[in-house]
C-alpha positions in Angstrom: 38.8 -80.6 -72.0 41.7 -79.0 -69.9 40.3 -75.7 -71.1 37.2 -77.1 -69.0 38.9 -78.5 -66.5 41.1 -74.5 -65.5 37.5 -73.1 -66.1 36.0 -74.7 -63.4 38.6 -75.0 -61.2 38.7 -71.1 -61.0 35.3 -70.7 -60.7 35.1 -72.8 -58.2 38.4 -71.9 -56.2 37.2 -68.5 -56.1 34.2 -68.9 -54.3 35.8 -70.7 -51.7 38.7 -67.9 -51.7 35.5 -65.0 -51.3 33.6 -67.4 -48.5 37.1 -67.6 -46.6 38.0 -63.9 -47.3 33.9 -63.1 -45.6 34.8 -65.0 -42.2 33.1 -68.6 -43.7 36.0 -71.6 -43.3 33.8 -74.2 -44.7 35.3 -74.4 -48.2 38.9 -74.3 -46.7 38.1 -76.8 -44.3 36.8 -79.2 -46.8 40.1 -78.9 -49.1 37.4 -76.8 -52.0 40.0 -73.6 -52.4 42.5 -75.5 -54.5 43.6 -75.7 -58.0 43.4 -79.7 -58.1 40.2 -80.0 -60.9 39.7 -83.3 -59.6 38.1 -81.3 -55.9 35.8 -79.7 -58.0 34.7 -82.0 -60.9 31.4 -83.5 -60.7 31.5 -86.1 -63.9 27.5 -86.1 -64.6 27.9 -82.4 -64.6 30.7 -82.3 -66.8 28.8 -84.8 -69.2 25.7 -83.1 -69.3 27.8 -79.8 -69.9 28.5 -81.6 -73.4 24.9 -83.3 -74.1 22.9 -80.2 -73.1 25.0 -77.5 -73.3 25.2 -76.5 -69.6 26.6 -78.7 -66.6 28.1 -77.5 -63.4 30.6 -78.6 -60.9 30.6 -79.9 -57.2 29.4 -76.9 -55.4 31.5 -74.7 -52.9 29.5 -75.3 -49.2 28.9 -72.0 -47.8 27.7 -71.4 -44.6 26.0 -68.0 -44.3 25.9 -68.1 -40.7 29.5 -67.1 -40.6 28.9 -63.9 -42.7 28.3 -60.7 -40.5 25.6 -59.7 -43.5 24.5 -63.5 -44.9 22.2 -62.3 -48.3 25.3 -60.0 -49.3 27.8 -62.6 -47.7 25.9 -65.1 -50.1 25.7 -62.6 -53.1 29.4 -61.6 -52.8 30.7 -65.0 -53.1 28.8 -65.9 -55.7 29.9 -63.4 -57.7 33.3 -64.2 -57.0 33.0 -67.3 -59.8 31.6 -65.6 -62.8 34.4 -62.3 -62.3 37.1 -65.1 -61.6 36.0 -66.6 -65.3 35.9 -63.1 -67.1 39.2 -62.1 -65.3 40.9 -65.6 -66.8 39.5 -64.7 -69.9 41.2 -61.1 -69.7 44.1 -62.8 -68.8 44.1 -65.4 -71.6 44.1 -62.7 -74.2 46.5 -60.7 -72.7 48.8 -64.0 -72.7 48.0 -64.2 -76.3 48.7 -60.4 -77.3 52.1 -61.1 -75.9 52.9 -64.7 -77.7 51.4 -62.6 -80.9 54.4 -59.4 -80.1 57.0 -61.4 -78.5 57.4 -65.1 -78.9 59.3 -66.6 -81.4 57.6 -68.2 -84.5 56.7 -71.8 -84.1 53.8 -74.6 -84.4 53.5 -74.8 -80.3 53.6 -71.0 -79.9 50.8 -71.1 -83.1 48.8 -73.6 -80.7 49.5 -71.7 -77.1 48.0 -69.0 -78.9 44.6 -70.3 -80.6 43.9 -72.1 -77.3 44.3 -68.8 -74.8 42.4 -66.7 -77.4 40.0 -68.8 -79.4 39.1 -71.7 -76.7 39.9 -70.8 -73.0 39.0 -66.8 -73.2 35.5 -67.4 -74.9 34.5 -70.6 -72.9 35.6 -68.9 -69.9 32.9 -65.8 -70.2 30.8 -67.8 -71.7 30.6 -69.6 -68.4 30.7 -66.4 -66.5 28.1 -65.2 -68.4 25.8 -68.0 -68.2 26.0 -67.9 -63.9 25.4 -64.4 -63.9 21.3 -65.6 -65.3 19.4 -65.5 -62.0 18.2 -68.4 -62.3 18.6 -71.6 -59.0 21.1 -72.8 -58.8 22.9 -70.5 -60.5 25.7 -67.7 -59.4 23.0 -64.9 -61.1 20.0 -65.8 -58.4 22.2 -64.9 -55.4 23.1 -62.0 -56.5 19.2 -61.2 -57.1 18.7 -62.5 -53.8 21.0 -59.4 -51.9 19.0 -57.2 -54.2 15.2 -58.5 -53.0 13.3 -57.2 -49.9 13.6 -60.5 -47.4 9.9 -61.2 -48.3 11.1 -62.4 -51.7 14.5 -63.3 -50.7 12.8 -65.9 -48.7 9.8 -66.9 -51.1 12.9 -66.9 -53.7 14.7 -70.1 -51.6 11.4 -71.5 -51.6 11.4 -72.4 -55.2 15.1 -72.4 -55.1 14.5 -76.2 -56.1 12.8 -75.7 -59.0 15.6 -73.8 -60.6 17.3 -76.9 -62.0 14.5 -78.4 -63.6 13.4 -74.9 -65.0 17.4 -74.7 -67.1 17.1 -78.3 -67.8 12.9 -77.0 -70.0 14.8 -74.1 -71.5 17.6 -76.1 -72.3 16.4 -78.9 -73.8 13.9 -75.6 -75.8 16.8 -74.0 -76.9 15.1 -70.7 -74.9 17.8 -68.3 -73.8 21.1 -69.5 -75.8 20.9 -67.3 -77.7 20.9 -64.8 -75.6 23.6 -66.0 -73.7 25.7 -66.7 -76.8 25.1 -63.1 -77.9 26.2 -61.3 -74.3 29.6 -63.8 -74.7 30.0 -62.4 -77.9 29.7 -58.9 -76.5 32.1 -59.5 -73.9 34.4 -61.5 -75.8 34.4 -58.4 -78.5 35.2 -55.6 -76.1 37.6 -57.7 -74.3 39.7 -58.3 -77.6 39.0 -54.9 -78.9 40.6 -53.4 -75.4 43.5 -55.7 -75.8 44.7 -56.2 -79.5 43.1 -53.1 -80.6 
């Protein structure tokens, strides 16, 4: 759970911290860029993160309007959440290659060390990798959005609604976790291979 908890709070701290660092006070002004999980936690979400497999947290507001270019204003700091989670995950290892090398022998070292490198790191790309689909509401489908012509940028908000019931089909299908299971994998791989060697 508090590997959940630091997951989350990231992600979500990190969009506010791109909106702010774009010209958008929104987040600041509603007390969202803070490390307090209890700002950020939506409890269904959380739940549903454990029954279905995905969930999400209370989401950053962002007001494009403040952004000199909205559609990469919007893209930017979305991406700032799923590059927060895979830079944790960096981090995490790199925490554990140096409990590994330098920490004297004990049980709560033993414990620091299997929950930076075999819970937070791979639950933290996992969730990185799973925002980066491009799918409403996820991170993934404003990136997408910067990409597209404003002719599907705009018939892409249209069905922006439908996005949540589409993950909740493939979810409840099983369509796609594999997938996504397989890119953490990948990630989690080169990321430990970079690190420990």
């Amino acid at each position: 759970m508090a590997a959940v908890f630091l997951c989350l709070t990231v992600h979500e701290t990190c969009h506010g911290l791109a909106a702010l660092a774009l010209g958008d006070p929104t987040a600041k002004s509603r007390h969202r860029i803070s490390l307090n999980p209890l700002r950020h936690i939506d409890w269904f979400g959380l739940l549903f993160m454990f029954m279905a497999g995905f969930g999400w947290a209370k989401p950053v507001p962002v007001d494009p309007r403040y952004f000199k270019h909205p559609k990469r204003g919007m893209a930017l700091t979305a991406l700032a959440g799923p590059v927060s989670n895979l830079l944790l995950a960096f981090l995490a290892l790199l925490l554990g290659k140096l409990i590994a090398l330098y920490a004297p022998y004990s049980a709560a070292w033993g414990m620091t060390f299997d929950f930076l490198v075999y819970t937070l790191a791979p639950l933290s790309i996992g969730l990185g990798v799973f925002n980066l689909i491009p799918i409403p509401p996820l991170d993934g489908s404003k990136v997408l959005g910067a990409l597209l012509p404003d002719r599907l940028y705009w018939v892409q908000l249209r069905y922006e609604r439908y996005g949540f019931a589409l993950l909740l089909v493939l979810s409840f299908l099983g369509v796609g976790g594999g997938i996504i299971s397989r890119g953490m994998m990948a990630v989690y791989g080169v990321f430990v291979t970079l690190i420990f060697g």
